[in-house]
MDTraj code that builds the backbone (N, CA, C; nanometers):
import mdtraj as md
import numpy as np

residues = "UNK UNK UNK UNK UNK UNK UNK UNK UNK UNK UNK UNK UNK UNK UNK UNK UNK UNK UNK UNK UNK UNK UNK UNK UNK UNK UNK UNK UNK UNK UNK UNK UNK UNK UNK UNK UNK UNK UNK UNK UNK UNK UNK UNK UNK UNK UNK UNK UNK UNK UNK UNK UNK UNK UNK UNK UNK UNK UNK UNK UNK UNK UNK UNK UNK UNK UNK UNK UNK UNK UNK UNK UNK UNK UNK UNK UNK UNK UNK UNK UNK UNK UNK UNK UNK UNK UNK UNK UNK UNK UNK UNK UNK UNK UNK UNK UNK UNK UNK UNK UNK UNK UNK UNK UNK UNK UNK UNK UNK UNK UNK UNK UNK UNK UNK UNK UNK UNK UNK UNK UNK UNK UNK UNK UNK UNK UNK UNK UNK UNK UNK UNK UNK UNK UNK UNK UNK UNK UNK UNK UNK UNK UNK UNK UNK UNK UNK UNK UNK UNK UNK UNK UNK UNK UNK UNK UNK UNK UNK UNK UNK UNK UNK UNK UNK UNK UNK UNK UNK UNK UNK UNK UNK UNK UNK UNK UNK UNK UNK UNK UNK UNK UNK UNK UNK UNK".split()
xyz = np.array([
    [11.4133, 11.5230, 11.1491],
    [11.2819, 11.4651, 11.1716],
    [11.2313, 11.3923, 11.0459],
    [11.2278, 11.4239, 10.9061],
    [11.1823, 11.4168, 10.8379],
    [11.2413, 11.2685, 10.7635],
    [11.4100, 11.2958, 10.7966],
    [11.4910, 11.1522, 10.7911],
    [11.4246, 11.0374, 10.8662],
    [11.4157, 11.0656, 10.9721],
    [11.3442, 10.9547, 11.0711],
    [11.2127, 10.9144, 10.9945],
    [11.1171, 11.0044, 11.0127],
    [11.0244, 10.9173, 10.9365],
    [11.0970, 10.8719, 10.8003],
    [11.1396, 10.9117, 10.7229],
    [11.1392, 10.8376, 10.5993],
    [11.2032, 10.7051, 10.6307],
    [11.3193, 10.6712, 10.7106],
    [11.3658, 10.5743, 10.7623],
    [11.3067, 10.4780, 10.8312],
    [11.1714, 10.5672, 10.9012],
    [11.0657, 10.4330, 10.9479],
    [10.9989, 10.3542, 10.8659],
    [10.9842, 10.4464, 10.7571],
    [10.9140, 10.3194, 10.6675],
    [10.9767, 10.2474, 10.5880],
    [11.0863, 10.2882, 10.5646],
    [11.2093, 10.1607, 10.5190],
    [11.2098, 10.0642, 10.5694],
    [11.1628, 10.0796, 10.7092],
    [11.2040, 9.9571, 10.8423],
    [11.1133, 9.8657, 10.8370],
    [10.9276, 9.9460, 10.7852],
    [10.8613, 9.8663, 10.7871],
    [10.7961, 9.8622, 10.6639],
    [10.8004, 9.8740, 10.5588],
    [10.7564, 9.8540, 10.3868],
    [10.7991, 9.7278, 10.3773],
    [10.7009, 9.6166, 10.3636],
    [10.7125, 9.5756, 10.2624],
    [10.5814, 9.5106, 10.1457],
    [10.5826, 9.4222, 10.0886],
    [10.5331, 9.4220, 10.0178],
    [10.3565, 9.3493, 10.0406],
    [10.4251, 9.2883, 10.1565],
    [10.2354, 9.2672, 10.2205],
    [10.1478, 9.3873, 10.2735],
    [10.2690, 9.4793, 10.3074],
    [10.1737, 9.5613, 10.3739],
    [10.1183, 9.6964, 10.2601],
    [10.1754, 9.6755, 10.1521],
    [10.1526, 9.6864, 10.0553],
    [10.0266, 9.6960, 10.0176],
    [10.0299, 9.5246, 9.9618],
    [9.8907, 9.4913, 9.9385],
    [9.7916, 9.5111, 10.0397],
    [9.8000, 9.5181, 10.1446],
    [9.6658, 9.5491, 10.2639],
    [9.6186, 9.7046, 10.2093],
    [9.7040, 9.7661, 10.1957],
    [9.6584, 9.9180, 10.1396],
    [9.6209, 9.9009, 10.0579],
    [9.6287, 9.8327, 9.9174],
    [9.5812, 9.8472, 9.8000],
    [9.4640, 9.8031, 9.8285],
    [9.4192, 9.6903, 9.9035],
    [9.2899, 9.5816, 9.9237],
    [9.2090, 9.7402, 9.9775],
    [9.2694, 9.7559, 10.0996],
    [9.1442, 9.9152, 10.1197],
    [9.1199, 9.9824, 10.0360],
    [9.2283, 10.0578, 9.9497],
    [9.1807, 10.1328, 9.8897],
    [9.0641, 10.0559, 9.7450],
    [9.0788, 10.0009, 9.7388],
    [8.9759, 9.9259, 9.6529],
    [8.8588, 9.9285, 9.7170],
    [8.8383, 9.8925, 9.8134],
    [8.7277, 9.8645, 9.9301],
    [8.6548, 10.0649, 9.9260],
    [8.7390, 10.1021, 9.9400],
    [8.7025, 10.2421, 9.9543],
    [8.6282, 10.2836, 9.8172],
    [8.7107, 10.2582, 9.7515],
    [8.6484, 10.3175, 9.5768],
    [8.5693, 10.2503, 9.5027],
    [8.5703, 10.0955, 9.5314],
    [8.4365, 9.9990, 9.4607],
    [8.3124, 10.0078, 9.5845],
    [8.3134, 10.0315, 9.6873],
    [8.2410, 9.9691, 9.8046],
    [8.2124, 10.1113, 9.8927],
    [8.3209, 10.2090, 9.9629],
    [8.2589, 10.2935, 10.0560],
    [8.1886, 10.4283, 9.9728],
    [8.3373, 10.5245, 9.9176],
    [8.2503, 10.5980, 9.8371],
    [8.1618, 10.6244, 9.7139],
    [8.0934, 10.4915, 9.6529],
    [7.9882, 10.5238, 9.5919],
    [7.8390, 10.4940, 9.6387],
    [7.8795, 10.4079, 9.7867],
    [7.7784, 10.4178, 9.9037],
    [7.7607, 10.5602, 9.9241],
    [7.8810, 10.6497, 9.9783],
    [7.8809, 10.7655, 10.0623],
    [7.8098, 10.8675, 9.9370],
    [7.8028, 10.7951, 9.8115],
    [7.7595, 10.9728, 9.7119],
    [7.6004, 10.9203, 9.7224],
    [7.5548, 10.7732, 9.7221],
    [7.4483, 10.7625, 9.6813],
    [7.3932, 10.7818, 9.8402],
    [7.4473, 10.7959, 9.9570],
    [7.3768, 10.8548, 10.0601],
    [7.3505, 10.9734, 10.0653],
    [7.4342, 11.0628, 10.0617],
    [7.4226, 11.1778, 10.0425],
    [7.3225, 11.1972, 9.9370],
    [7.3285, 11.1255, 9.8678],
    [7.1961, 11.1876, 9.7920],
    [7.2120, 11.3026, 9.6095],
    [7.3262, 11.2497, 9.5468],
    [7.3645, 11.3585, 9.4485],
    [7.2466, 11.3709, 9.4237],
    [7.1846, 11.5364, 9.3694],
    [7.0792, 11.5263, 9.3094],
    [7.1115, 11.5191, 9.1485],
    [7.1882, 11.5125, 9.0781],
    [7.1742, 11.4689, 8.9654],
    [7.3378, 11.3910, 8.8978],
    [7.3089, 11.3476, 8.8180],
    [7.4653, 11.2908, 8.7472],
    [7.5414, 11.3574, 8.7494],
    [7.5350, 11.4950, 8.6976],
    [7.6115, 11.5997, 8.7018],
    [7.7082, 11.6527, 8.8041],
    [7.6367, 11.5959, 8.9463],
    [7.6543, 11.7436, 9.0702],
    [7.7761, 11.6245, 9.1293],
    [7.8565, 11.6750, 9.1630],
    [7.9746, 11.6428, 9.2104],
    [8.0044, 11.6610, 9.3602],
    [8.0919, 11.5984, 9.4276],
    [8.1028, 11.5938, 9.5283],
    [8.2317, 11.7204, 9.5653],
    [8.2704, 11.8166, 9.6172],
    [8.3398, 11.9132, 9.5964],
    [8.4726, 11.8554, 9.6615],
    [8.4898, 11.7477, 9.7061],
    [8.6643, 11.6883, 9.6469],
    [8.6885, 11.6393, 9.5833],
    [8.5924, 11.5780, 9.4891],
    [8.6906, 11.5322, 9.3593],
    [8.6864, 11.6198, 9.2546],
    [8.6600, 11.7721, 9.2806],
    [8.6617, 11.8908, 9.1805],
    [8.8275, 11.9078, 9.1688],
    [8.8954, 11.9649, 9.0413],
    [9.0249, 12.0160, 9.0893],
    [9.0212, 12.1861, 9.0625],
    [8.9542, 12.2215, 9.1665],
    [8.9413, 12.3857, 9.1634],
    [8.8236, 12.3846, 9.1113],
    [8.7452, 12.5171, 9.2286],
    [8.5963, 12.5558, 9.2130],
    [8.6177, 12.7268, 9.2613],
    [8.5441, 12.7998, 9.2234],
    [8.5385, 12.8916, 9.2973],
    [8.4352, 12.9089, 9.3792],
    [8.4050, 13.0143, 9.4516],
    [8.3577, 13.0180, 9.5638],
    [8.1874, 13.0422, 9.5074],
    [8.1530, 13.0710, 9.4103],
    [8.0568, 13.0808, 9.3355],
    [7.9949, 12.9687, 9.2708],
    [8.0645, 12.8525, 9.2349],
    [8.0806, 12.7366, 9.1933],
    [8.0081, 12.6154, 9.3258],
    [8.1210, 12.6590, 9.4358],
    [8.1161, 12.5609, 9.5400],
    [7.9897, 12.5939, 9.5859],
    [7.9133, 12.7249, 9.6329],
    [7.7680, 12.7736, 9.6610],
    [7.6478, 12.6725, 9.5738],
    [7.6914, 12.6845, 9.4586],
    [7.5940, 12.6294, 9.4222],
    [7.5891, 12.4338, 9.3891],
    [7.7254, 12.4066, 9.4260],
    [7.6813, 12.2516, 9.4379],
    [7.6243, 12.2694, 9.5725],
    [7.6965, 12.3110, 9.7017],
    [7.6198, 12.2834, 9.8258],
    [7.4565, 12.3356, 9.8101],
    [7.4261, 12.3780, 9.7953],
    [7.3113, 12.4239, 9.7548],
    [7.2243, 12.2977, 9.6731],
    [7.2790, 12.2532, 9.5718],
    [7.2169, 12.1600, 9.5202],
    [7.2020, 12.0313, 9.5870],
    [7.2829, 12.0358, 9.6966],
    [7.2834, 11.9134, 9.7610],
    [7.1899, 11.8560, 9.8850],
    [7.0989, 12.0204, 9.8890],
    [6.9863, 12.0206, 9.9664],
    [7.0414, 11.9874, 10.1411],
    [6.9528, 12.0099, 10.2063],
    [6.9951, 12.0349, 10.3880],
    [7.0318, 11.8616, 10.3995],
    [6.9548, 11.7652, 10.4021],
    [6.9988, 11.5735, 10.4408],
    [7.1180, 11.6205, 10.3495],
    [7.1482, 11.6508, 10.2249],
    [7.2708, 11.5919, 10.1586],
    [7.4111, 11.6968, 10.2438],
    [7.3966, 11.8241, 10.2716],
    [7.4875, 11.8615, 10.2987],
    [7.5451, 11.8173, 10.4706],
    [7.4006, 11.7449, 10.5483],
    [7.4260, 11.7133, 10.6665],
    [7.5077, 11.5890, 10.6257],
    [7.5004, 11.5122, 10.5831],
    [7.5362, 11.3809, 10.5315],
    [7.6863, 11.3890, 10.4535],
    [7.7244, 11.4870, 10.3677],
    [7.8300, 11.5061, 10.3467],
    [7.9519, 11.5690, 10.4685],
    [7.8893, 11.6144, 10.5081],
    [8.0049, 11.6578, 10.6679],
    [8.0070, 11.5500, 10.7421],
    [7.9060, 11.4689, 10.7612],
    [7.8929, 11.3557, 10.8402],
    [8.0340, 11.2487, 10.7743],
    [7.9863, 11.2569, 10.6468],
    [8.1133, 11.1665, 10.5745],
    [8.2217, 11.2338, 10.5568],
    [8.1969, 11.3645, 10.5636],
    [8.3865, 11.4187, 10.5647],
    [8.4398, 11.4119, 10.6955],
    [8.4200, 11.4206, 10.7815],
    [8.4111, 11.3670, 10.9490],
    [8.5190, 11.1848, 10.9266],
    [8.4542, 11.1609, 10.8957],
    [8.4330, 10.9894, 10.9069],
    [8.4795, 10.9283, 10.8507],
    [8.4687, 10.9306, 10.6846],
    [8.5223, 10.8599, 10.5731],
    [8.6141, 10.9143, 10.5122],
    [8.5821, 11.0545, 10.5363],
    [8.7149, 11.1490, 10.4615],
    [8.8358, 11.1552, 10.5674],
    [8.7968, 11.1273, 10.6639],
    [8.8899, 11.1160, 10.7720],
    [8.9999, 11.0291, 10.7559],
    [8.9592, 10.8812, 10.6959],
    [9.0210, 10.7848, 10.6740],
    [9.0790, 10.7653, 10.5824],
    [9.0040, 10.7682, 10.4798],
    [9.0344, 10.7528, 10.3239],
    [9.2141, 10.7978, 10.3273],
    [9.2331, 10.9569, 10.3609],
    [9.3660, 10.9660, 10.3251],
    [9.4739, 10.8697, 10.3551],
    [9.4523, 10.8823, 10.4616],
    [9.5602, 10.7764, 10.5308],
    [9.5264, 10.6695, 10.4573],
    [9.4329, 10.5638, 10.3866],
    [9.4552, 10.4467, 10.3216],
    [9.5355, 10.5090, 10.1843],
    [9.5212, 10.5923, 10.0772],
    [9.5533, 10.6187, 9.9833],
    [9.7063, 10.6554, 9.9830],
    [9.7312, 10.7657, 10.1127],
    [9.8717, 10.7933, 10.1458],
    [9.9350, 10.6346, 10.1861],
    [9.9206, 10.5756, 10.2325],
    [9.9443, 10.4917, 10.3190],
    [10.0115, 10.4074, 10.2281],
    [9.9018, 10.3458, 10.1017],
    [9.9547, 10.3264, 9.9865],
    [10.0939, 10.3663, 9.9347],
    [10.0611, 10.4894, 9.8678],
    [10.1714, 10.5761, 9.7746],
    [10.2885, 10.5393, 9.8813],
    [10.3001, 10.5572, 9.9802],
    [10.4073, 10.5537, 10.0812],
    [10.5354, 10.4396, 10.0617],
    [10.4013, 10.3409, 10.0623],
    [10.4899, 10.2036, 10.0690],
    [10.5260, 10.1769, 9.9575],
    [10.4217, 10.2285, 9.8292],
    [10.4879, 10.1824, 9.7046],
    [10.6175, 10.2483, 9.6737],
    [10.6284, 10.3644, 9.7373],
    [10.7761, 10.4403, 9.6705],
    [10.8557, 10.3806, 9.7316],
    [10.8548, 10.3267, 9.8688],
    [10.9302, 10.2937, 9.9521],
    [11.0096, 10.2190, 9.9205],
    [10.9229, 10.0863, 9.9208],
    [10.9794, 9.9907, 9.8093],
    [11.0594, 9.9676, 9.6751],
    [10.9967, 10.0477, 9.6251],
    [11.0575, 10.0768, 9.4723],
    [11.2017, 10.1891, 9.4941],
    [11.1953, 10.2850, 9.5667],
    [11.3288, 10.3962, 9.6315],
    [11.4140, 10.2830, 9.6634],
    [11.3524, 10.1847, 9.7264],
    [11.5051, 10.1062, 9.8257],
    [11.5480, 9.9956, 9.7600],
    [11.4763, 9.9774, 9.5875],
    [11.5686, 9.8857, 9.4470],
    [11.6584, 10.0027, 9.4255],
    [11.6685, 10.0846, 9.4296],
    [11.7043, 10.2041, 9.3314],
    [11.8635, 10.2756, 9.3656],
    [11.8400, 10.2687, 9.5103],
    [11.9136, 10.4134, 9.5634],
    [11.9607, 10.3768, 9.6827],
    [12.1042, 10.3757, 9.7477],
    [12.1324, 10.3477, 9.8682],
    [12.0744, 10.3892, 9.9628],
    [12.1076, 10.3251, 10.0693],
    [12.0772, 10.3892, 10.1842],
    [12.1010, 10.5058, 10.2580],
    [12.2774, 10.5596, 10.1811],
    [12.3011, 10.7043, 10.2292],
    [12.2255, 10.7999, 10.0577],
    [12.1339, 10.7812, 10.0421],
    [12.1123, 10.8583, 9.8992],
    [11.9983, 10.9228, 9.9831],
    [11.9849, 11.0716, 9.9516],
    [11.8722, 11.1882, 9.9641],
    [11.7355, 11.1484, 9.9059],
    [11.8023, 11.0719, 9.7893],
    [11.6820, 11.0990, 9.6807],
    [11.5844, 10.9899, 9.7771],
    [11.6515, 10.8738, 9.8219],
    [11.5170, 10.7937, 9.9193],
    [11.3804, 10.8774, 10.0123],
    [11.4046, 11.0026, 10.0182],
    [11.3355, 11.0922, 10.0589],
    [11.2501, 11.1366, 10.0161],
    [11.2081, 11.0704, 9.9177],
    [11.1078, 11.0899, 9.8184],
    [11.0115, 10.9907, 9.8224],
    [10.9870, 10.9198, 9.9011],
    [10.9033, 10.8247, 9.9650],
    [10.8251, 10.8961, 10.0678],
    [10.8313, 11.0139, 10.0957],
    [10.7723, 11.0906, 10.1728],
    [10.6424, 11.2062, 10.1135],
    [10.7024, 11.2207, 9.9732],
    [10.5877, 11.3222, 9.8418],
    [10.4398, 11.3403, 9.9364],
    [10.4204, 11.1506, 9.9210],
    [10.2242, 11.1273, 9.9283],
    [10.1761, 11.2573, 10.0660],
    [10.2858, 11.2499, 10.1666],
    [10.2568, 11.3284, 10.2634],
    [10.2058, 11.4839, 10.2380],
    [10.2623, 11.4995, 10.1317],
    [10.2105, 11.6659, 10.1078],
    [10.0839, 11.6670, 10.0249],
    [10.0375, 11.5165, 9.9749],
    [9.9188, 11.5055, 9.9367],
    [9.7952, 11.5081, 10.0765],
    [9.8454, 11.4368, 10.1843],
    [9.7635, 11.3609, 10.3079],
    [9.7556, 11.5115, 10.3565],
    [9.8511, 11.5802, 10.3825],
    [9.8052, 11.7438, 10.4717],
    [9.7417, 11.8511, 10.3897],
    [9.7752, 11.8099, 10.2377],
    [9.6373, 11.8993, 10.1347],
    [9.4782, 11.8387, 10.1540],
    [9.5110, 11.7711, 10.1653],
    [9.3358, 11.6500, 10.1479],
    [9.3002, 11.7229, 10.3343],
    [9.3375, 11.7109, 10.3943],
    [9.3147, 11.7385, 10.5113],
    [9.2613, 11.8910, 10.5649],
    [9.3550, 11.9690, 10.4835],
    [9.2746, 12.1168, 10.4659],
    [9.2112, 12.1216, 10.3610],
    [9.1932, 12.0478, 10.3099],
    [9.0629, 12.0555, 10.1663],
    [8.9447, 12.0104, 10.2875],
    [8.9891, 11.8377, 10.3062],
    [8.8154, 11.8337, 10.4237],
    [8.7790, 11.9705, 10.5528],
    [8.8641, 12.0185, 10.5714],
    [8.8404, 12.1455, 10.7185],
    [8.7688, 12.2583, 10.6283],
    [8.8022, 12.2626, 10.4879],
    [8.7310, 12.3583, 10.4237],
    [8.6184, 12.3363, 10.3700],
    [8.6028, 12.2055, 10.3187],
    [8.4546, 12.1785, 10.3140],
    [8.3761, 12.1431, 10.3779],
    [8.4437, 12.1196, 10.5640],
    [8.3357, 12.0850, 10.6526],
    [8.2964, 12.2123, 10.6885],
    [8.3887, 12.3162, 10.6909],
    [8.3387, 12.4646, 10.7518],
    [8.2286, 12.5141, 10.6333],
    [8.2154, 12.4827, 10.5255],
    [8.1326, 12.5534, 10.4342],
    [7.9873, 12.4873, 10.4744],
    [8.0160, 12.3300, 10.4589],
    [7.9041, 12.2517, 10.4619],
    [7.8276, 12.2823, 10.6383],
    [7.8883, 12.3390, 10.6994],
    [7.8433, 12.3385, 10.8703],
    [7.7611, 12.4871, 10.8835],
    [7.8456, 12.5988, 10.7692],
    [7.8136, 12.7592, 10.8039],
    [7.7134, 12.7327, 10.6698],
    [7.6401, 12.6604, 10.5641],
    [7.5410, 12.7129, 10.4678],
    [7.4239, 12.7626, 10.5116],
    [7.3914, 12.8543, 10.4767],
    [7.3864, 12.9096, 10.3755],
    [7.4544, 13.0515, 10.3838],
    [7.5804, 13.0935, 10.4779],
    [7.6229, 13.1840, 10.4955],
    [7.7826, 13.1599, 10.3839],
    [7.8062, 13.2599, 10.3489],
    [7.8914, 13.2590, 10.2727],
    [8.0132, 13.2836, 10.3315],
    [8.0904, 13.1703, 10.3241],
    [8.2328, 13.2409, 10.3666],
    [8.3569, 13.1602, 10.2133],
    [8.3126, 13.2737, 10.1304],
    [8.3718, 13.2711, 9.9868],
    [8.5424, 13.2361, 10.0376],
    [8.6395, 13.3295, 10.1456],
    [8.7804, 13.2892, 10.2047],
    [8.7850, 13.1316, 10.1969],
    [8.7039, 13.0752, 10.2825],
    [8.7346, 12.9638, 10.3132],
    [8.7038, 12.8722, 10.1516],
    [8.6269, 12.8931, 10.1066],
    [8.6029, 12.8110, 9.9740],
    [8.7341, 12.8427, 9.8894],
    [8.7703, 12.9211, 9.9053],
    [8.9197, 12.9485, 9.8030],
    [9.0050, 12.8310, 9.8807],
    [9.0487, 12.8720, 9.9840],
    [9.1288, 12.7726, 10.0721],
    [9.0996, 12.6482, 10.0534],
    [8.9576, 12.6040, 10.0407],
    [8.9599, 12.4859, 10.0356],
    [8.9834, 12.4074, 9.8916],
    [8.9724, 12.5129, 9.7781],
    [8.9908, 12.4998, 9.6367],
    [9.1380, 12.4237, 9.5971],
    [9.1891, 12.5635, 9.6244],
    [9.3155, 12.5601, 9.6735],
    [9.3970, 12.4658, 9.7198],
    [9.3479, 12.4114, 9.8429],
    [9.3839, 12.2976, 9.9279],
    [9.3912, 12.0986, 9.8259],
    [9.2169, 12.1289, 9.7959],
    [9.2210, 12.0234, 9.6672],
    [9.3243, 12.0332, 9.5468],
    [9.3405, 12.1270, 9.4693],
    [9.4172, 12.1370, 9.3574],
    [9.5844, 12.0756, 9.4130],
    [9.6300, 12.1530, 9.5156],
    [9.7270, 12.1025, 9.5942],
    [9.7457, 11.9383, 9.6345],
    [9.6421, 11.8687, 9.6638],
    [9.6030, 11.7417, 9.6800],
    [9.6493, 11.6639, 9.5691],
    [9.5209, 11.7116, 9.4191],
    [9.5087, 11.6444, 9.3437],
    [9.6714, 11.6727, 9.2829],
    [9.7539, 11.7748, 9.2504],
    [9.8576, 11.7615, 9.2546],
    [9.9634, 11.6781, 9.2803],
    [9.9677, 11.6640, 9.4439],
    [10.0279, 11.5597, 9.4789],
    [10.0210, 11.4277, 9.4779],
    [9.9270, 11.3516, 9.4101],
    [9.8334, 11.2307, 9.3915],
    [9.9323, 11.2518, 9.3004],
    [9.8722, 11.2982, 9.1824],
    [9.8994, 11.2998, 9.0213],
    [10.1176, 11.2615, 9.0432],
    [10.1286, 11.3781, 9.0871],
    [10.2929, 11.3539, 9.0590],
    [10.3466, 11.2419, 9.0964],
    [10.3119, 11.1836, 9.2468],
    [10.2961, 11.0917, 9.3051],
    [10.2901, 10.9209, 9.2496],
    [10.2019, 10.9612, 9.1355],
    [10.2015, 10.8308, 9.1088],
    [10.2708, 10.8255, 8.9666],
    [10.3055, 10.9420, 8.8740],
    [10.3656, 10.9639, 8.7946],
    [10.5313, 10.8892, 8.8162],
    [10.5732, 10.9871, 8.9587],
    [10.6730, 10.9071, 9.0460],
    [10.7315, 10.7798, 9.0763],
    [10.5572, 10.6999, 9.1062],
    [10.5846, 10.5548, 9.1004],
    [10.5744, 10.4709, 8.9717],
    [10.5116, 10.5523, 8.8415],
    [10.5686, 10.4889, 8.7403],
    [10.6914, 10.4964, 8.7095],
    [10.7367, 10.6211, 8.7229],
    [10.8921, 10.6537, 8.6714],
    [10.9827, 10.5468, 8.7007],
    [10.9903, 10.5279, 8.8243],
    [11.0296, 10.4253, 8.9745],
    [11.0303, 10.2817, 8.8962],
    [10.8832, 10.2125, 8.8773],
    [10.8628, 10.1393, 8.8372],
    [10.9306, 10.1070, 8.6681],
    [10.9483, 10.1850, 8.6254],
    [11.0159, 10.1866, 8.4368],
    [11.1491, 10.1436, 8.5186],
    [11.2336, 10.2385, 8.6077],
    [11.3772, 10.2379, 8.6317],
    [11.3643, 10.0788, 8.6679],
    [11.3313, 10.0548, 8.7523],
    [11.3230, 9.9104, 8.7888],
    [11.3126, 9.7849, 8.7353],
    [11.2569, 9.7946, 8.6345],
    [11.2526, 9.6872, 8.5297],
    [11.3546, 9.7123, 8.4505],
    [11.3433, 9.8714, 8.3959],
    [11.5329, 9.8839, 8.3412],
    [11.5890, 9.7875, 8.3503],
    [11.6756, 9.8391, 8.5251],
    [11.7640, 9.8227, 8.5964],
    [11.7731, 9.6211, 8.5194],
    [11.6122, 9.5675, 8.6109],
    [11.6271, 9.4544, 8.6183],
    [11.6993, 9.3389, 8.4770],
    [11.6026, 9.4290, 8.3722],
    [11.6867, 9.3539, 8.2330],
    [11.7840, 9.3711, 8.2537],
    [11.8656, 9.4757, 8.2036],
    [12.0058, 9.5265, 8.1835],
    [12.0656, 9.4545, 8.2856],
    [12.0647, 9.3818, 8.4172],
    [12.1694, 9.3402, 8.4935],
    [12.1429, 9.1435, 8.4726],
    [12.0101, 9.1351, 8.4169],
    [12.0311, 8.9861, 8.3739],
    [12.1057, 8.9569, 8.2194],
    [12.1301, 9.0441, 8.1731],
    [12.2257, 9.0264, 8.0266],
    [12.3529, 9.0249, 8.0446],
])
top = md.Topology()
chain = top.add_chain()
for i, resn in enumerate(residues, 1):
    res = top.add_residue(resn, chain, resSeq=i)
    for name in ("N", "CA", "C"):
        top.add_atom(name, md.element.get_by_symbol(name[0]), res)
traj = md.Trajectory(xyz[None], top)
């Protein structure tokens, strides 16, 4: 199964579709979410939105939701619903194609290692139980369900993880590639 997908996006990576992801995700990070924080309402510079934390505890997470007052925490589920919904898939969507691309300068077609164009995915199903954990907190406040705030801690750190290596990945990728490219014009 896992061959297949990776093989689908071999089939369809390339470098326009590329750029359409990058154009969103720009769109997302200059344009949607600093709309979505200033709707919600941060109440101060400080107070953070509890996914771009990397690990909170459950004591921690209480008191940003809390600070975020009843409109901000309705408004943040509203956008984890909606925007958080999406977002991954543009960001994964990204990472995807960039490895893709860069895996298929690199590495034949019978090579394992092309399978590694698949990583962002274990980022897209962390981000995904990170939002189920902060919509269940943000839906049950002011009742405490400290379990689920771990999980969802948890879930982020796991995320931000896979981002981080992820793109570490596509530099690595990217160095080999230019390598490659000198060394075979000499």
């Amino acid at each position: 199964m896992l061959n297949w997908v990776s093989n689908f996006f071999y089939r369809i990576a390339d470098r326009r579709l590329s750029v359409r992801f990058f154009l969103l995700e720009l769109v997302f990070l200059i344009v949607i979410w600093p709309w979505c924080e200033r709707w919600i309402g941060l109440p101060e510079s400080k107070t953070r939105l509890l996914d771009v934390c990397f690990g909170f505890t459950p004591d921690m997470a209480y008191q940003m939701l809390n600070s975020y007052g009843d409109p901000g925490r309705h408004r943040y589920a509203v956008a984890t619903l909606l925007v958080d919904g999406v977002y991954p898939l543009v960001y994964t969507g990204l990472l995807v194609f960039l490895l893709t691309i860069l895996l298929s300068g690199i590495f034949s077609e019978s090579s394992r290692w092309r399978m590694l164009n698949l990583w962002p995915l274990a980022a897209l199903a962390a981000d995904y139980a990170e939002n189920a954990g902060i919509f269940i907190l943000l839906t049950n406040f002011p009742d405490r369900l400290d379990g689920v705030a771990v999980w969802a801690s948890i879930a982020g750190m796991a995320k931000w993880t896979a981002v981080i290596s992820a793109l570490v990945l596509l530099i690595l990728l990217a160095v080999k590639r230019l390598y490659n490219r000198i060394i075979n014009n000499h």
